[in-house]
Backbone as CSV, one residue per row, in Angstrom:
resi,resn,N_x,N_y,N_z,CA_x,CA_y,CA_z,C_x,C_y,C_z
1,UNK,74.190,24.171,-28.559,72.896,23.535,-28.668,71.936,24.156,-27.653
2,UNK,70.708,24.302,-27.952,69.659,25.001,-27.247,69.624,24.030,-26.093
3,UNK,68.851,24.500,-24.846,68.960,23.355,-23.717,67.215,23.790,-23.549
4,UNK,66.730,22.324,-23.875,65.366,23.017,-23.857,64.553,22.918,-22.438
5,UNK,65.363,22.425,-21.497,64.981,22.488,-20.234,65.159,23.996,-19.681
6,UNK,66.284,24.803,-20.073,66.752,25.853,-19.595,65.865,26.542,-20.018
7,UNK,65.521,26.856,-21.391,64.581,27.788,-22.204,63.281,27.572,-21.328
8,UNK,62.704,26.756,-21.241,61.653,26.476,-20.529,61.051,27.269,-19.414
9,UNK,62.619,26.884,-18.334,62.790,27.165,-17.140,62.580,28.835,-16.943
10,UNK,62.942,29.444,-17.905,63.360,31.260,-17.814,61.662,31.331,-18.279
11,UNK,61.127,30.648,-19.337,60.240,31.404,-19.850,59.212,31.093,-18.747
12,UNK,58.526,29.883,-18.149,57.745,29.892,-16.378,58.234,31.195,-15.602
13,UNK,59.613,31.350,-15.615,59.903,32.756,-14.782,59.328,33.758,-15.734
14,UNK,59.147,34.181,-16.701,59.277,34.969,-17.367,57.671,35.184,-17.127
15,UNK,57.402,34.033,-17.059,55.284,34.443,-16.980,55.000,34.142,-15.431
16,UNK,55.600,33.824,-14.643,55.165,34.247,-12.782,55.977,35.356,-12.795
17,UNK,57.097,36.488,-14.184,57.564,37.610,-13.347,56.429,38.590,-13.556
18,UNK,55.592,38.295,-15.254,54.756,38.868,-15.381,53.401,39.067,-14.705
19,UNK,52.978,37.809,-14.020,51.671,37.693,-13.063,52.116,38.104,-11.817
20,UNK,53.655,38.532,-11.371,53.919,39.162,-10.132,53.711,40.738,-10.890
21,UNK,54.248,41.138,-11.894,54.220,42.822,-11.680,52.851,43.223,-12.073
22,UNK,51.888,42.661,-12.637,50.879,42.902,-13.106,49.705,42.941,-12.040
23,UNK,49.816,42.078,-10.752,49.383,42.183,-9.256,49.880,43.186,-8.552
24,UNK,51.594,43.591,-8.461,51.753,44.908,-8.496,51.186,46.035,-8.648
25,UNK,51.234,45.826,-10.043,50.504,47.348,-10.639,48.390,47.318,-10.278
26,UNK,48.656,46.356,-10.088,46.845,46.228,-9.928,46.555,46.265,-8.841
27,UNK,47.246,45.604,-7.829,47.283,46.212,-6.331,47.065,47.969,-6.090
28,UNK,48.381,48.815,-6.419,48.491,50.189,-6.630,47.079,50.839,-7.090
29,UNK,46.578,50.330,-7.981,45.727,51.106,-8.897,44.326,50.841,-8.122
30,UNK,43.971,49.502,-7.726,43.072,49.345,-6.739,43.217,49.923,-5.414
31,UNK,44.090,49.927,-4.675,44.534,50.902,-3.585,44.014,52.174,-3.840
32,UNK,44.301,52.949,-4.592,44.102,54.234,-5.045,42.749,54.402,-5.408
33,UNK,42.221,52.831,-6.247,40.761,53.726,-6.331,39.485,53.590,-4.985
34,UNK,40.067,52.384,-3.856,39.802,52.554,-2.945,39.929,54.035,-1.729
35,UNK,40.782,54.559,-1.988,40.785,55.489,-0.720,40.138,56.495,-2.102
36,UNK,39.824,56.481,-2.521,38.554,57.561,-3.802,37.545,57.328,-3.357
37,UNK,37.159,55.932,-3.051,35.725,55.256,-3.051,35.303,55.547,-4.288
38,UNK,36.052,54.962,-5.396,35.849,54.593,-6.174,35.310,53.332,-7.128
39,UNK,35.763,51.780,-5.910,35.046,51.011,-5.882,34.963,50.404,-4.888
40,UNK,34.511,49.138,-4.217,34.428,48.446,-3.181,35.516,47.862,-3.015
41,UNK,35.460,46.864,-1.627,36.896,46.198,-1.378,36.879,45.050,-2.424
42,UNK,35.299,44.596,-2.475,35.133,43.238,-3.424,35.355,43.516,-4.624
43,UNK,35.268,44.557,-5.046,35.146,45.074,-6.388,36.662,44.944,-6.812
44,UNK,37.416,45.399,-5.709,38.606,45.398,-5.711,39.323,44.083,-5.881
45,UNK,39.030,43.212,-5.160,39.740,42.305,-5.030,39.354,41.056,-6.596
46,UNK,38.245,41.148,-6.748,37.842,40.805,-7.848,38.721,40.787,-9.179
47,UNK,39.058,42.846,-9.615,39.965,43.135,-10.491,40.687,42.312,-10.218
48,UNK,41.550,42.395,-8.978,43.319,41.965,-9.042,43.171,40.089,-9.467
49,UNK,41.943,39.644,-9.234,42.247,38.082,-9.471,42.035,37.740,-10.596
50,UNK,41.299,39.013,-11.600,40.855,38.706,-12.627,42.217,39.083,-13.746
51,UNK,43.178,40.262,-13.217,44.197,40.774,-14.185,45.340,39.020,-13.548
52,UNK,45.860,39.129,-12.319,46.776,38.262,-12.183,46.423,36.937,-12.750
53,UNK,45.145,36.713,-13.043,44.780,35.067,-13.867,45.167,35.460,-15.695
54,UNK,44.940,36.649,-15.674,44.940,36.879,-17.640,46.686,36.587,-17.669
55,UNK,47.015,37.458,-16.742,49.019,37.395,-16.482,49.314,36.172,-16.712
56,UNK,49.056,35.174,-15.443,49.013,33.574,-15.684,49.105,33.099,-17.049
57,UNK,48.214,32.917,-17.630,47.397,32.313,-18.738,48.274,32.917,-19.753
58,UNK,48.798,34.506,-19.807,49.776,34.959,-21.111,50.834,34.541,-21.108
59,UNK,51.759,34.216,-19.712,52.825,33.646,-19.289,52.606,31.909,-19.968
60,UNK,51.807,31.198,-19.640,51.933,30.315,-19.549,51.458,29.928,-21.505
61,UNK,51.048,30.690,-21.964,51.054,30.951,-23.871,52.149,30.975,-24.139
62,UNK,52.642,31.661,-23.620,54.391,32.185,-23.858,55.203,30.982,-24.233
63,UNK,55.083,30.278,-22.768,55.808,29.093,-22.407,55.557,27.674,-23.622
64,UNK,54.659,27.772,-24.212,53.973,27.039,-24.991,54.228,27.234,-26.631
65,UNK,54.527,28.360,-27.032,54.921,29.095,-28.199,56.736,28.948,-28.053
66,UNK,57.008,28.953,-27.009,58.548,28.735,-26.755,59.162,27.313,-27.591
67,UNK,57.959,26.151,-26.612,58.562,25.295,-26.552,57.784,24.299,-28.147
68,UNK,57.021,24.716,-28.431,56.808,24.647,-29.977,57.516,25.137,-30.967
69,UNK,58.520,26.125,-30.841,59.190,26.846,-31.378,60.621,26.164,-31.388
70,UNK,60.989,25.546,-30.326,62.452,24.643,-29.792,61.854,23.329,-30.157
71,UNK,60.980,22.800,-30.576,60.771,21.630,-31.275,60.933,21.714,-33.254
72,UNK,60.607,22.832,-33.253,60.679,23.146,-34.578,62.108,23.627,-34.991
73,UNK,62.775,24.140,-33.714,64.130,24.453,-34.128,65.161,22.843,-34.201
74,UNK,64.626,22.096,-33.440,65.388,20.932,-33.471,65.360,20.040,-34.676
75,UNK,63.801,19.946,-34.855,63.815,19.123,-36.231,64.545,19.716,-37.637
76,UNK,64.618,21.210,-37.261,65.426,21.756,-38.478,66.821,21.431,-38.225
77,UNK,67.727,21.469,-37.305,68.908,21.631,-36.993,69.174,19.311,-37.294
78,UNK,68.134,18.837,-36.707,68.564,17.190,-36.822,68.165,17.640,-38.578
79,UNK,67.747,17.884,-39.394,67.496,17.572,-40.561,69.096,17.993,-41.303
80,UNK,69.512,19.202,-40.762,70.843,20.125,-41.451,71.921,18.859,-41.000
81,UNK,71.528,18.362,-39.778,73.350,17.636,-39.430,72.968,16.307,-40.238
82,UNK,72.184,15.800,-40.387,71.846,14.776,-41.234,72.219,14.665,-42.855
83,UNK,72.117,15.894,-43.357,72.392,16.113,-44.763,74.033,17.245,-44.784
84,UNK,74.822,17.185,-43.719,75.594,17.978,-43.795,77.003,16.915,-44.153
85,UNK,77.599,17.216,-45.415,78.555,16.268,-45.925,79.788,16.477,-45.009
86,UNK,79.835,17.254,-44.206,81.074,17.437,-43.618,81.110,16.299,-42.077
87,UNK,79.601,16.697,-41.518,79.609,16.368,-40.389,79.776,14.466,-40.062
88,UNK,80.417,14.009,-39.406,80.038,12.634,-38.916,79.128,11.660,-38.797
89,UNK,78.663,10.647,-39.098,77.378,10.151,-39.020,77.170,9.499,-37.637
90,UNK,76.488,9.695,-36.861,76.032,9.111,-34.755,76.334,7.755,-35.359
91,UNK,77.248,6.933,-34.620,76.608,5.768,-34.255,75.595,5.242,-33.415
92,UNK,74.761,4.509,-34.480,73.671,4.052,-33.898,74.103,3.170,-32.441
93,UNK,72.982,3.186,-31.472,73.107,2.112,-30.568,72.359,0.983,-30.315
94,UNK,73.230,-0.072,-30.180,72.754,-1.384,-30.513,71.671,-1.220,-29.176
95,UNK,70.438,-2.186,-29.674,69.469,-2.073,-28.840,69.840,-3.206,-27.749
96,UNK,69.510,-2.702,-26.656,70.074,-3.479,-25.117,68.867,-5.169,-25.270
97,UNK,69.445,-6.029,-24.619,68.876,-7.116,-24.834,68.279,-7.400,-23.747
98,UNK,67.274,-7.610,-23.294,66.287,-8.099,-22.274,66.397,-9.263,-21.508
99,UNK,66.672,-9.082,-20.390,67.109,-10.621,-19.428,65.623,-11.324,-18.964
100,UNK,65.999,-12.120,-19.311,64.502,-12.883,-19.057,64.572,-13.692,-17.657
């Protein structure tokens, strides 16, 4: 069975690994066009907040398409064990009674 906490969990990593290498690489590339004087420091620093927020934001799509995707896988999989003649039927649980 899918663990949709786990799936979750990798895909947040999966979009802070992407908004880490993408600051990486934008760091490097701003570095470089600094000692060019190619642009300013602000200019610079600007890029890198503007690529590491798009990173963010794709990561965090990701995470969202995941977990829409593990909702849709569940309702298919409860629909299959439901109509599956082999499988067992859950016992229901009696609803707990309220102490007054």
């Amino acid at each position: 069975m899918v663990n949709k906490k786990e799936v979750l969990r990798k895909s947040l990593l999966v979009g802070v690994g992407v908004a880490a290498y993408a600051k990486e690489k934008t760091d490097k590339l701003v570095s470089d066009l600094l000692k060019k004087e190619h642009i300013s420091k602000a200019e610079g620093k600007k890029l890198v907040n503007s690529v590491v927020s798009k990173a963010q934001k794709s990561g965090k799509r990701v995470a969202d398409v995941l977990e829409t995707e593990l909702k849709n896988m569940k309702k298919v999989m409860d629909m299959k064990s439901s109509s599956c003649s082999s499988c067992k039927p859950m016992k229901k649980k009696s609803p707990k009674k309220k102490k007054r």
